[in-house]
Backbone as JSON, one array per atom type, in Angstrom:
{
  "sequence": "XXXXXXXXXXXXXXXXXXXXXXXXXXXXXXXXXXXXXXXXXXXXXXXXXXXXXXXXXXXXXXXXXXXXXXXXXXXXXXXXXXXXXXXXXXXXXXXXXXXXXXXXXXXXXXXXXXXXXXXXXXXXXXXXXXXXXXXXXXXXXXXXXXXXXXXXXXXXXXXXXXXXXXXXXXXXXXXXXXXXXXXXXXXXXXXXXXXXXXXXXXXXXXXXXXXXXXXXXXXXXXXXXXXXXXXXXXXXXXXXXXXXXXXXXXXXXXXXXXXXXXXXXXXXXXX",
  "N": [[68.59, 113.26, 99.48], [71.16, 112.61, 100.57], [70.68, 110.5, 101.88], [70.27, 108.8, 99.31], [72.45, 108.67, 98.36], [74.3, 107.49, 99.83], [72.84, 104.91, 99.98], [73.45, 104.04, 97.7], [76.57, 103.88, 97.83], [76.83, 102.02, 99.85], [75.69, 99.63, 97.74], [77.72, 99.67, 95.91], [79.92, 98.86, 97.28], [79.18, 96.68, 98.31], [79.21, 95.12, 95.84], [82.37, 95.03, 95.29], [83.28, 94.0, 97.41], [81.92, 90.83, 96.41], [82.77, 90.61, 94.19], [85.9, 90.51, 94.97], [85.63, 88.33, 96.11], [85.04, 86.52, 94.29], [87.25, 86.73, 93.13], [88.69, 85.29, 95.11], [88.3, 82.7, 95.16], [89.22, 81.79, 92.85], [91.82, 82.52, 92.98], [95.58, 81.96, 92.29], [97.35, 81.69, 94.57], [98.93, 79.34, 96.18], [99.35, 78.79, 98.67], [97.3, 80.01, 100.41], [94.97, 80.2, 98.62], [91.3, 79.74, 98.37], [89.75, 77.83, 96.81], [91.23, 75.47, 95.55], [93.44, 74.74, 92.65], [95.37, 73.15, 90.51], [96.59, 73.56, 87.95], [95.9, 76.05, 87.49], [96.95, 77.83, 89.95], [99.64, 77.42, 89.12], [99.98, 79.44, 87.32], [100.67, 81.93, 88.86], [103.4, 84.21, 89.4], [105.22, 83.86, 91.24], [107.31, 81.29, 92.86], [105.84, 78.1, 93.57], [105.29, 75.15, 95.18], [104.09, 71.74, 94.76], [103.5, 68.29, 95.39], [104.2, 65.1, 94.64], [103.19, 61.73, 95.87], [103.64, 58.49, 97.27], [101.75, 57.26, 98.18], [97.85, 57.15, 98.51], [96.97, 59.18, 100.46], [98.03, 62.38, 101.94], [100.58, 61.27, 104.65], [102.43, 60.9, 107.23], [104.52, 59.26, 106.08], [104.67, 59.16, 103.93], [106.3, 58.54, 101.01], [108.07, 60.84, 98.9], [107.68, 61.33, 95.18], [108.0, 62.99, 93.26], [108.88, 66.41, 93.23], [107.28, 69.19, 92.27], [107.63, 71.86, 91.05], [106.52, 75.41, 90.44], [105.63, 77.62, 88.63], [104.96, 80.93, 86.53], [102.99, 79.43, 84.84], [104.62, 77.26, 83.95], [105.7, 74.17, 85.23], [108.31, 72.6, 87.09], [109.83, 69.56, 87.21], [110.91, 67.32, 89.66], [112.38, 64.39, 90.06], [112.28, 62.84, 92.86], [114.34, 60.72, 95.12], [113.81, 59.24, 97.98], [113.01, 60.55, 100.2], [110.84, 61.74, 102.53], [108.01, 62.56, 102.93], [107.24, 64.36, 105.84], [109.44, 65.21, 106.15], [109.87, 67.42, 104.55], [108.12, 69.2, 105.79], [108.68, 71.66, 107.45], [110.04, 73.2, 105.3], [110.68, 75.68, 103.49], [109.95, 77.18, 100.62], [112.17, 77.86, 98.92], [113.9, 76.01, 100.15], [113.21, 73.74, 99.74], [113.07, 73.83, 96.68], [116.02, 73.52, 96.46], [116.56, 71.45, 98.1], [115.41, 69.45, 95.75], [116.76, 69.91, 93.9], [119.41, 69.33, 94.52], [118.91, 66.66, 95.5], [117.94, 65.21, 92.85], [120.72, 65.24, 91.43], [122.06, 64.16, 92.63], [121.16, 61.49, 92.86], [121.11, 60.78, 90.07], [124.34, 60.25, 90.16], [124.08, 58.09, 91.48], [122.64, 56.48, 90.17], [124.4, 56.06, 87.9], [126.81, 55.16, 88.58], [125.52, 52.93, 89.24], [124.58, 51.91, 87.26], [126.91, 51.33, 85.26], [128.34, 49.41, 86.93], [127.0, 47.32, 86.6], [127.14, 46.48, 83.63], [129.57, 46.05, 83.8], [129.2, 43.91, 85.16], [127.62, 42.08, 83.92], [129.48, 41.85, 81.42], [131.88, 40.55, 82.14], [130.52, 38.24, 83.59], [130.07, 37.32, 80.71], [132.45, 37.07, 79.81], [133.33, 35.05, 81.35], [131.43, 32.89, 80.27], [131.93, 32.81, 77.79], [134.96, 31.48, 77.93], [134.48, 29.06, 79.37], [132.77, 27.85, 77.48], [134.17, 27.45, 75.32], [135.99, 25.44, 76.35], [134.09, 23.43, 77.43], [131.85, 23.06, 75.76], [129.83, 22.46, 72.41], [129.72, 23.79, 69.18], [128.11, 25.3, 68.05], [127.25, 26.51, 71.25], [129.65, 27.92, 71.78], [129.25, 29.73, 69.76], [127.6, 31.2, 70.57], [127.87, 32.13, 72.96], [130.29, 33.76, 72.4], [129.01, 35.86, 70.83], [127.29, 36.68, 72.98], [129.34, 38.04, 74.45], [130.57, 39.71, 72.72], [128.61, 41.46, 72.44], [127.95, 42.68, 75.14], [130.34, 43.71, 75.26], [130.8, 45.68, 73.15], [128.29, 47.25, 74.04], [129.4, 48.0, 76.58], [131.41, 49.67, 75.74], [130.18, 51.66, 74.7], [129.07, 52.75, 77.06], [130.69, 53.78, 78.48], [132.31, 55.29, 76.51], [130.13, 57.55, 76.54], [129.65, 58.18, 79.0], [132.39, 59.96, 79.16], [132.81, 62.4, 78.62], [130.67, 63.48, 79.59], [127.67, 65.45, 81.0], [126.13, 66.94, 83.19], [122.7, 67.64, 83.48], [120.31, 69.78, 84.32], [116.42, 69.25, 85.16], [114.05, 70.64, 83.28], [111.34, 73.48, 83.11], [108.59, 72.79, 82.04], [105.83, 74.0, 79.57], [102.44, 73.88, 81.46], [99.8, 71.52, 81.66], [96.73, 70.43, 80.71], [93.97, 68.41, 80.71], [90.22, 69.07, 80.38], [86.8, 67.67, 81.46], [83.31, 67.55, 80.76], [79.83, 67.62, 82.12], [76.59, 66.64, 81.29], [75.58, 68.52, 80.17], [77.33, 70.02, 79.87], [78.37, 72.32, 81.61], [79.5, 71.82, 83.61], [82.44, 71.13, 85.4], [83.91, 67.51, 85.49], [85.85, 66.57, 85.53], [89.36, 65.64, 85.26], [92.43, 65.5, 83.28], [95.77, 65.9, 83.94], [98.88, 66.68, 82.56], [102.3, 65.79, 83.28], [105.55, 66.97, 82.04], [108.37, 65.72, 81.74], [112.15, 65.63, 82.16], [114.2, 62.8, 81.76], [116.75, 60.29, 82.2], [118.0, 58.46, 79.95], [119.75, 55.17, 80.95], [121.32, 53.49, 78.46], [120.44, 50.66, 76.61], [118.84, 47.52, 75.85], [120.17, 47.08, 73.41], [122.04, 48.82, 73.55], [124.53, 51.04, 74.64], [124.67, 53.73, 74.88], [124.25, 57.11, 76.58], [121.41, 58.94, 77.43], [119.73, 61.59, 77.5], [116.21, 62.04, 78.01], [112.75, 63.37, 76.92], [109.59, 62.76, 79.03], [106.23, 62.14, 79.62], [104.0, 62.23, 82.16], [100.82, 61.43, 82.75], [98.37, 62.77, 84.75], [94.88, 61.37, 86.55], [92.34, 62.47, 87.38], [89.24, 62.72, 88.82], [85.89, 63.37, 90.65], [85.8, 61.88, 92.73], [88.81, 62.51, 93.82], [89.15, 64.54, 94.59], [89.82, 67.02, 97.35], [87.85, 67.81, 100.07], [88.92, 69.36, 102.0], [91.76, 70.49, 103.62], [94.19, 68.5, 104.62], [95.9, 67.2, 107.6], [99.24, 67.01, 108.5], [101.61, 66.11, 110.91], [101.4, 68.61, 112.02], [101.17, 70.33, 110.07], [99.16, 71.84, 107.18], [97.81, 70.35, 103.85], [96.87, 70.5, 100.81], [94.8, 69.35, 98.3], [94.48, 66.48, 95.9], [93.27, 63.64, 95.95], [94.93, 60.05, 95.72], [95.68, 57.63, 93.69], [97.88, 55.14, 94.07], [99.24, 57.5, 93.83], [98.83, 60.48, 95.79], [98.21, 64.34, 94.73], [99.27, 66.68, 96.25], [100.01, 70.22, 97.99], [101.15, 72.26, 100.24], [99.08, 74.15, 102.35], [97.94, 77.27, 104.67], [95.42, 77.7, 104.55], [92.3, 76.96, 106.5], [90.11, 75.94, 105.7], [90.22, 75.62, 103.27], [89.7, 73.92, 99.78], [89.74, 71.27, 97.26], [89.71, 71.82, 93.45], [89.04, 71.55, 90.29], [90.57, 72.45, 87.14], [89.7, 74.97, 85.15], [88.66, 75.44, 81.28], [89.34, 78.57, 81.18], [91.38, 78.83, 81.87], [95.14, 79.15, 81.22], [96.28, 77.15, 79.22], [94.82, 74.88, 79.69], [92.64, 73.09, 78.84]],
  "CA": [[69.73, 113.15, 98.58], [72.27, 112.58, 101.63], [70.03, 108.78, 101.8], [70.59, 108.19, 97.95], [73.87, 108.6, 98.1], [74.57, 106.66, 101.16], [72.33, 103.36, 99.07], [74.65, 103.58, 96.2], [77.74, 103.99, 97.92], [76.75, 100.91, 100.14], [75.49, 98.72, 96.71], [79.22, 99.67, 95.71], [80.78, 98.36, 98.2], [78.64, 95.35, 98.39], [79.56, 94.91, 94.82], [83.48, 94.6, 95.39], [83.05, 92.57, 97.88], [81.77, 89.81, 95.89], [84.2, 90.5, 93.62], [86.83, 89.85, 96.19], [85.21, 86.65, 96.8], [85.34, 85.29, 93.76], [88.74, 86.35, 92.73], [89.55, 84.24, 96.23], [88.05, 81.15, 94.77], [90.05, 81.69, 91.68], [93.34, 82.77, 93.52], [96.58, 81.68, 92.46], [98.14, 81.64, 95.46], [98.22, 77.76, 96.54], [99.04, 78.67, 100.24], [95.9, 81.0, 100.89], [93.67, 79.63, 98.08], [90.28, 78.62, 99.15], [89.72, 76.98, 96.01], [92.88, 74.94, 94.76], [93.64, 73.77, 91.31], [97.01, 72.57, 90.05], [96.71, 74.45, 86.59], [95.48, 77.69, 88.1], [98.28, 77.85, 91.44], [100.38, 77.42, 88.35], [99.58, 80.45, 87.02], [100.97, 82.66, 90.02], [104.34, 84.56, 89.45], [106.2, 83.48, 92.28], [107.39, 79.62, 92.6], [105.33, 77.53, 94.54], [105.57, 73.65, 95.08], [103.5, 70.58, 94.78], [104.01, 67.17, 95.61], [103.09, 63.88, 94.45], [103.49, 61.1, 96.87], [103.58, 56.66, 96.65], [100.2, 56.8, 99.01], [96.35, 57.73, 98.65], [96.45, 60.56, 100.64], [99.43, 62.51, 102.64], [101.03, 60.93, 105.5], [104.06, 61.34, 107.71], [105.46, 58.18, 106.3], [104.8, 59.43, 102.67], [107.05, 59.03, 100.1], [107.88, 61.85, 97.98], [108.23, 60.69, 94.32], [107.87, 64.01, 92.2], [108.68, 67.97, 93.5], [106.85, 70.26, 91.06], [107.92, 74.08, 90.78], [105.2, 75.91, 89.11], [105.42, 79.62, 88.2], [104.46, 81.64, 85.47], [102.48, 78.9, 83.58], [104.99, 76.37, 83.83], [105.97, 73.38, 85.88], [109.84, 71.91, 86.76], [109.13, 68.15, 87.79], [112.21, 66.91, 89.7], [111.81, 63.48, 90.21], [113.47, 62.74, 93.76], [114.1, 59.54, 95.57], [114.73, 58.66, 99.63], [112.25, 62.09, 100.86], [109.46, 61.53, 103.07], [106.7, 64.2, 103.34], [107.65, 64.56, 106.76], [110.95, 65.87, 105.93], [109.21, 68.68, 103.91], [106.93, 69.52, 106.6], [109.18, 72.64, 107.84], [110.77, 73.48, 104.41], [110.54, 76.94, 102.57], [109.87, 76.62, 98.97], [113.74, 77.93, 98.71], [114.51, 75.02, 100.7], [112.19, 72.43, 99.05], [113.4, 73.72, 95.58], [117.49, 73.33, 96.81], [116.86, 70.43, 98.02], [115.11, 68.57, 94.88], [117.93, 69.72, 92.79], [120.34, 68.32, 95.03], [118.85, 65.33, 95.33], [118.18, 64.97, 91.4], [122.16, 65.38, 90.95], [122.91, 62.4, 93.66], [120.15, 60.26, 92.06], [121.62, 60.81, 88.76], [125.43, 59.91, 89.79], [124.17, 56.88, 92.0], [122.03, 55.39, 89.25], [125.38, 56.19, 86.5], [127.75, 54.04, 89.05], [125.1, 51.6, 89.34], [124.82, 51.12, 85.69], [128.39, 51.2, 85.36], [128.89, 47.82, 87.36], [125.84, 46.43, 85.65], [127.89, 46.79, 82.31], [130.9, 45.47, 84.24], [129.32, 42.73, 85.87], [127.29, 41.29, 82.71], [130.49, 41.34, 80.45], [132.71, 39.68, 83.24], [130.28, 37.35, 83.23], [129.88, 36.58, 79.54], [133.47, 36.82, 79.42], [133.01, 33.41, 81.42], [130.81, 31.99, 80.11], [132.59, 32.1, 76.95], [136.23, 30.56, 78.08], [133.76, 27.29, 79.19], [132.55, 27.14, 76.46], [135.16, 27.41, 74.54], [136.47, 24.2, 76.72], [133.43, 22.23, 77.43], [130.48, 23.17, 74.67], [129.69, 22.63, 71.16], [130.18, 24.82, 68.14], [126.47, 26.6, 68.77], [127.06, 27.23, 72.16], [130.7, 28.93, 71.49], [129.01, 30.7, 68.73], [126.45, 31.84, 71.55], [128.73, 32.85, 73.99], [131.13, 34.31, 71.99], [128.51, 36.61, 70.59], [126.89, 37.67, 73.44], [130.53, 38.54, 74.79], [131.31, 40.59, 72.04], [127.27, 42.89, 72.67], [128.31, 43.08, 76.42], [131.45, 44.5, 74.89], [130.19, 46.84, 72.78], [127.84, 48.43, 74.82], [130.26, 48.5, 78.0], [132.35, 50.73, 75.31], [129.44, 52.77, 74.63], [128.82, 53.23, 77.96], [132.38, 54.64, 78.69], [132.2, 56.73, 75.84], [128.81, 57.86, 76.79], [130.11, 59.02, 80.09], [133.42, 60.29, 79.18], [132.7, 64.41, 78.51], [128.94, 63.8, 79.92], [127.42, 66.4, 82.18], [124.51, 66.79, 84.29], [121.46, 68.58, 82.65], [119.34, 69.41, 85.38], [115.74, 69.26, 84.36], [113.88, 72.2, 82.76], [110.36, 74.03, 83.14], [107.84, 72.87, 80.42], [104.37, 75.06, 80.06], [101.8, 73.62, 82.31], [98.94, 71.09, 80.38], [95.5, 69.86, 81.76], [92.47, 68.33, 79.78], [89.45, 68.84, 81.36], [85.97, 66.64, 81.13], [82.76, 67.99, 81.61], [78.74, 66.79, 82.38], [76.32, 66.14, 79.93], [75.08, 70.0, 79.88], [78.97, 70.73, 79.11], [78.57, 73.84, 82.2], [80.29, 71.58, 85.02], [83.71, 70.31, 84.71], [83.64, 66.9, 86.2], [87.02, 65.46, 85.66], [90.65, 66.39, 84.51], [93.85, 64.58, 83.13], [97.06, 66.34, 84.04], [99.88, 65.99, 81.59], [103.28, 66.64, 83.48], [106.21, 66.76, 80.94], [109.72, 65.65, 82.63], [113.59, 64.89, 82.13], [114.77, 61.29, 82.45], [118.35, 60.01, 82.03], [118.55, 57.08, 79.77], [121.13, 54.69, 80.93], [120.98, 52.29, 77.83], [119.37, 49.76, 76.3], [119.27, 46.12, 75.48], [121.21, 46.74, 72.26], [123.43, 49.74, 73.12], [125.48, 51.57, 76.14], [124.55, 55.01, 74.78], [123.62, 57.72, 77.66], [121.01, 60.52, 76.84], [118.49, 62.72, 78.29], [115.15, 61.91, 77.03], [111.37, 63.51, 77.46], [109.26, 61.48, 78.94], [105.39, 62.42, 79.83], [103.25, 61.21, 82.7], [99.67, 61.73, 82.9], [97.47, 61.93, 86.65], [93.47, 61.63, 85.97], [91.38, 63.32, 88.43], [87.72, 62.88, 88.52], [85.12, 64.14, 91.8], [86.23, 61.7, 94.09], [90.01, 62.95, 94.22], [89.43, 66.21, 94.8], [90.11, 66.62, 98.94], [87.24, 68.65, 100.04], [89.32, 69.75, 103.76], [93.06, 69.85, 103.94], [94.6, 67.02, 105.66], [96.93, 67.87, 108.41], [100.43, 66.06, 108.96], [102.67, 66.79, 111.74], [101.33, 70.07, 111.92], [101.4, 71.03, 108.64], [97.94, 70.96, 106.46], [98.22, 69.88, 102.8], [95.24, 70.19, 100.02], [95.06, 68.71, 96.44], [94.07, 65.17, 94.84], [93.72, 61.9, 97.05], [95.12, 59.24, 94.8], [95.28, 55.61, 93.94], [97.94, 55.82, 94.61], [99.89, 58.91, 94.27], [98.38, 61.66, 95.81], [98.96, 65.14, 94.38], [99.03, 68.38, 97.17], [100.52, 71.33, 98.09], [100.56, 73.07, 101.76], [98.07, 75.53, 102.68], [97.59, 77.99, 105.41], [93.67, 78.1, 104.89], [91.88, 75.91, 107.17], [88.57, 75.71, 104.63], [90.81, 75.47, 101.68], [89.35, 72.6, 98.98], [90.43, 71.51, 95.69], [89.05, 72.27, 92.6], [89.24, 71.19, 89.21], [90.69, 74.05, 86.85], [88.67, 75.61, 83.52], [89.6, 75.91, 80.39], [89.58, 79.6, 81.14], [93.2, 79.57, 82.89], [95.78, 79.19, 80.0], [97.14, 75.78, 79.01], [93.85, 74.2, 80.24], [91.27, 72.58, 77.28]],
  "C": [[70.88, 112.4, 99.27], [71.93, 110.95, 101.49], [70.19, 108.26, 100.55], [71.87, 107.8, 98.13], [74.74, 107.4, 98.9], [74.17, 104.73, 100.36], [73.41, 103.33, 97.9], [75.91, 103.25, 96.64], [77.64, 102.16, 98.4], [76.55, 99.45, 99.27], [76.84, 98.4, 96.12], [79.76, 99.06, 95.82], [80.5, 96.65, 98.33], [79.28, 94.23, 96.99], [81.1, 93.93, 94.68], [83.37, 94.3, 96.25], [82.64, 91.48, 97.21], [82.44, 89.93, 94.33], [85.23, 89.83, 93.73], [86.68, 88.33, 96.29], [85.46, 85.82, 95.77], [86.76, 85.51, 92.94], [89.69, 85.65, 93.7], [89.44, 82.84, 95.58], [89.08, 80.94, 93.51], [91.69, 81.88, 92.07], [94.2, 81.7, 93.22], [98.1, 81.29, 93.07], [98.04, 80.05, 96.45], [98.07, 77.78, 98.21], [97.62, 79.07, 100.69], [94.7, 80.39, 99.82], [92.14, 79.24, 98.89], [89.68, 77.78, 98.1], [91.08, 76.53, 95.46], [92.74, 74.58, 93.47], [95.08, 73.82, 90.99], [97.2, 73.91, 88.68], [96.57, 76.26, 87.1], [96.71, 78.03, 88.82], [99.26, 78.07, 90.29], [100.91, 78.63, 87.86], [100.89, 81.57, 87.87], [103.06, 83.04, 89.24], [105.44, 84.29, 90.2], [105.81, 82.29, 92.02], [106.79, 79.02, 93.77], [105.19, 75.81, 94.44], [104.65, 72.63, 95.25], [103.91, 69.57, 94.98], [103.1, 65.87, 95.35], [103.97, 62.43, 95.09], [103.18, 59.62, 96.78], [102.24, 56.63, 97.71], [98.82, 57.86, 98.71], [96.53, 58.95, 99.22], [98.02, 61.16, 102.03], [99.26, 62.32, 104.3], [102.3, 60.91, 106.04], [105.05, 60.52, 107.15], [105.25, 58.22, 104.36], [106.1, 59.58, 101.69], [106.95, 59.97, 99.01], [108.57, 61.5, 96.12], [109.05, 62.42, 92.78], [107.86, 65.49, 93.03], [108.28, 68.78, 92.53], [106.99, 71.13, 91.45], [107.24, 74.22, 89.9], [105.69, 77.42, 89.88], [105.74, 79.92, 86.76], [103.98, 80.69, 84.21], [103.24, 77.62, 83.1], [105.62, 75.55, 84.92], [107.46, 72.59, 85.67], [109.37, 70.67, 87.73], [110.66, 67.32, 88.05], [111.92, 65.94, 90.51], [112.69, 63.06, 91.06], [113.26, 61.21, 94.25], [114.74, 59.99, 97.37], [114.19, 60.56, 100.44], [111.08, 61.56, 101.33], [108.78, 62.76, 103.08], [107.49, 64.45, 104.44], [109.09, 65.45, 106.94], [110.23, 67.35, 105.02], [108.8, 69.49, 104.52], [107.35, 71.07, 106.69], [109.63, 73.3, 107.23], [110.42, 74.46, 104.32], [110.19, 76.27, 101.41], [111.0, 76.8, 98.24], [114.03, 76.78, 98.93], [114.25, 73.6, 100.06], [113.19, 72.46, 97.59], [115.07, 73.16, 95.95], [117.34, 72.01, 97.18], [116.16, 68.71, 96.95], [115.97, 68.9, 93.74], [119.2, 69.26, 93.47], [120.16, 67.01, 94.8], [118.52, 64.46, 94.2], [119.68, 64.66, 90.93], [122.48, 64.17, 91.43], [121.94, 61.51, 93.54], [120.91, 59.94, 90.84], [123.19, 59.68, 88.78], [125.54, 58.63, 90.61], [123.76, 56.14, 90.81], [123.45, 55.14, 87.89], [126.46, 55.1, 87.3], [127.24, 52.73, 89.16], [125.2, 50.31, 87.76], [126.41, 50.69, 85.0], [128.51, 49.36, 85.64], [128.12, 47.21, 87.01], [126.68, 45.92, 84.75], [128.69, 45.98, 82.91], [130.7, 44.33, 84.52], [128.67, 41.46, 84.69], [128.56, 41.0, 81.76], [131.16, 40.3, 81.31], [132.38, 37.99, 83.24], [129.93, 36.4, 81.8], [131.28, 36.7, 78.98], [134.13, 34.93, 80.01], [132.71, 32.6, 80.96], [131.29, 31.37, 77.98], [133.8, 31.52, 76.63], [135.1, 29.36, 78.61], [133.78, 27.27, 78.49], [132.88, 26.5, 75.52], [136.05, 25.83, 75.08], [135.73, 23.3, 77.14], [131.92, 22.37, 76.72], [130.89, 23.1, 73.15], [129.98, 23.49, 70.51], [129.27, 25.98, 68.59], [126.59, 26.91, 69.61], [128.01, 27.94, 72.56], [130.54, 29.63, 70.8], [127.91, 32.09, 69.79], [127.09, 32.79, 72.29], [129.97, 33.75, 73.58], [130.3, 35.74, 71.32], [127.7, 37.58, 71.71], [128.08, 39.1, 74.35], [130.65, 39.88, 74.44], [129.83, 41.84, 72.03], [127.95, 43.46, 73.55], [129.78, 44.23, 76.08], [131.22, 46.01, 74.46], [129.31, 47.56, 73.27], [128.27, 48.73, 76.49], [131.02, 49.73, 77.15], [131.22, 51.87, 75.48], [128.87, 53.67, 75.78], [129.98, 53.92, 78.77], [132.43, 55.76, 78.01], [131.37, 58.0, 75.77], [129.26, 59.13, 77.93], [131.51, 59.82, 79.82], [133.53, 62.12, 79.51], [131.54, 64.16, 79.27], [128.97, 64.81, 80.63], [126.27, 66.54, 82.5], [123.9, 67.76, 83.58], [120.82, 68.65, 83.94], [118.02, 69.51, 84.69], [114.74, 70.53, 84.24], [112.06, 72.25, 83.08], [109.62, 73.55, 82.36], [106.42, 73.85, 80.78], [103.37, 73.55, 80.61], [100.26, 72.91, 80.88], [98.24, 70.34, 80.82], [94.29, 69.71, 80.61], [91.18, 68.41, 80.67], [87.74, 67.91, 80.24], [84.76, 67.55, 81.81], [81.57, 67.49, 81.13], [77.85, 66.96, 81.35], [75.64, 67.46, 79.61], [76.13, 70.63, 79.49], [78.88, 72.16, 79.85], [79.04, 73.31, 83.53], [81.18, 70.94, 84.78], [83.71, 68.9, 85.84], [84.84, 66.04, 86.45], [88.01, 66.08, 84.85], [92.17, 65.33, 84.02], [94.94, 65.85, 83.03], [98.0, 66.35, 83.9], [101.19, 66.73, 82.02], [104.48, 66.22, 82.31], [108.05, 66.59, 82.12], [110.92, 65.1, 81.94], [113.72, 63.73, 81.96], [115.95, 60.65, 81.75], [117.75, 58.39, 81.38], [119.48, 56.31, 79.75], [121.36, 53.45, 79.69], [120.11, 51.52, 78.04], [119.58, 48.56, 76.19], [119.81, 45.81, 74.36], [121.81, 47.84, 72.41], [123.99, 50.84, 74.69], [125.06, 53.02, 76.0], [123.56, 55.63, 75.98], [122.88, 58.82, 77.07], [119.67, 60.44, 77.29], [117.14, 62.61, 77.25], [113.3, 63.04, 77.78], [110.51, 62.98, 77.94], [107.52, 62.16, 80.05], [104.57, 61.6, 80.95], [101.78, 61.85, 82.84], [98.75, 61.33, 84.54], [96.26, 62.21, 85.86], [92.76, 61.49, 87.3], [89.49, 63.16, 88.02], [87.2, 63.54, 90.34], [85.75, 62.94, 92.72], [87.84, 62.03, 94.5], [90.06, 64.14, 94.59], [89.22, 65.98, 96.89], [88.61, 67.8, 99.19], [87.32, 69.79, 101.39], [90.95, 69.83, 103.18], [93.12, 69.22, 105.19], [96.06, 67.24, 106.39], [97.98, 66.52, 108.77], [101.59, 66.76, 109.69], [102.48, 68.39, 111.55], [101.55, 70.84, 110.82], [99.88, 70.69, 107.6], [98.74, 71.06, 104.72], [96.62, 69.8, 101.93], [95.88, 70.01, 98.44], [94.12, 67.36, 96.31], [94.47, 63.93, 96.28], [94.1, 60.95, 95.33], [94.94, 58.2, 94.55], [95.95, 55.0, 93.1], [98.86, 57.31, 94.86], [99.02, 59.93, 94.14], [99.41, 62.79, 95.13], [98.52, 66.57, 95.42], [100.29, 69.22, 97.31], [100.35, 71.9, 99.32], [100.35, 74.36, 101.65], [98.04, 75.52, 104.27], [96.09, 78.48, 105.86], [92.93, 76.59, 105.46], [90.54, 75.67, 106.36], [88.78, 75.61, 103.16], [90.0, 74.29, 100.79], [89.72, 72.51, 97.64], [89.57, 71.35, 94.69], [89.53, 71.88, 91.56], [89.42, 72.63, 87.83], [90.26, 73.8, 85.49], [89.43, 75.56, 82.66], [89.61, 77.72, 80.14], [90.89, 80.27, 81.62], [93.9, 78.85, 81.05], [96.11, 77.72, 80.07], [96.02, 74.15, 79.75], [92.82, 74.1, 79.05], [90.28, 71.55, 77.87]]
}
């Protein structure tokens, strides 16, 4: 009886253990993962960060184009400029997040002074070009210059008025959104498109000065050769996700056997 008991308990045990195992492969946790997926990591209650980078695969000399915050199912995509990987290397995910909303704010009020003297410097000059004309061109080409004068005009106002009350939006969470692709038995997923949803400041257009915050969608497409099947170590720091071509997309991990994975439509917001 004492020997029955002893086989069951041990089948038990054996049991949750492979349990264990495969709620590791499925884990939400992007540091410890040993399977990764973007959509899944997503998942996870606490905020954890991704990065998508202007080269194939991460390097110290990587530019960082996109910081993603993912928790609870949704992703904040703060689109930074003048960050190398390398500068990340040591960050927190406090620190990472603080400093991609900083540097969203001083992106924002460089690109609004830039456009500014744009505005300033196109009228200026079609305020030139229509006193010549006015003293050494034809009717048509005072009709020319006098009209484009008076656009440059009107959307230098609009761009004054634009800015006048404005205020910084920073950009917001959307839910998390992944198509997946799978083999001709439809029981292996073989490929994924990854639809991030983001902010972006429009500074005008070619017919008007008006400033405003628009949506603006980008799609990554993942098939078997992007997936990393190692993390890739930089300055002492490893990193697993998507090789690109070329923006890679990873995340740093703590598991030295970590690999990335393509996520199901069994996690939410995944088809």
């Amino acid at each position: 009886m004492k020997l029955r008991l002893r086989q069951l308990t041990l089948i038990s045990l054996a049991g949750v253990a492979l349990l264990s195992l495969a709620g590791c492969g499925h884990s939400t946790d992007a540091a410890k993962a040993s399977k990764v997926a973007f959509a899944t990591t997503a998942q996870n209650p606490k905020q954890q960060v991704w990065y998508r980078l202007n080269t194939a695969t991460p390097k110290p000399n990587s530019q960082v184009s996109d910081i993603l915050v993912q928790q609870k199912g949704k992703v904040t995509d703060y689109q930074v400029q003048g960050i190398s990987l390398k500068k990340l290397n040591n960050q927190s995910v406090a620190q990472t997040i603080t400093l991609a909303k900083n540097n969203e704010r001083t992106a924002f009020n460089k690109t609004l002074k830039s456009q500014q003297t744009n505005y300033q410097g196109e009228l200026k000059l079609d305020k030139s070009n229509q006193k010549n004309s006015d003293q050494y061109t034809y009717k048509k080409g005072i009709a020319q210059a006098n009209s484009e004068a008076k656009q440059d005009q009107q959307r230098y106002n609009q761009f004054k008025q634009s800015t006048k009350q404005l205020h910084f939006t920073a950009t917001k969470a959307y839910p998390v959104a992944a198509k997946v692709g799978k083999n001709k038995s439809g029981k292996q997923v073989t490929s994924e498109t990854i639809t991030l949803t983001a902010q972006k400041w429009q500074f005008g257009t070619a017919n008007s000065g008006t400033i405003k915050q628009v949506s603006q969608r980008n799609q990554i497409d993942l098939n078997i050769d992007n997936l990393m099947a190692k993390p890739v170590t930089v300055n002492n720091t490893k990193y697993i996700g998507y090789y690109g071509s070329p923006d890679a997309l990873v995340t740093k991990t703590t598991n030295a056997k970590a690999e990335s994975n393509f996520d199901t439509p069994s996690i939410h917001g995944v088809h």
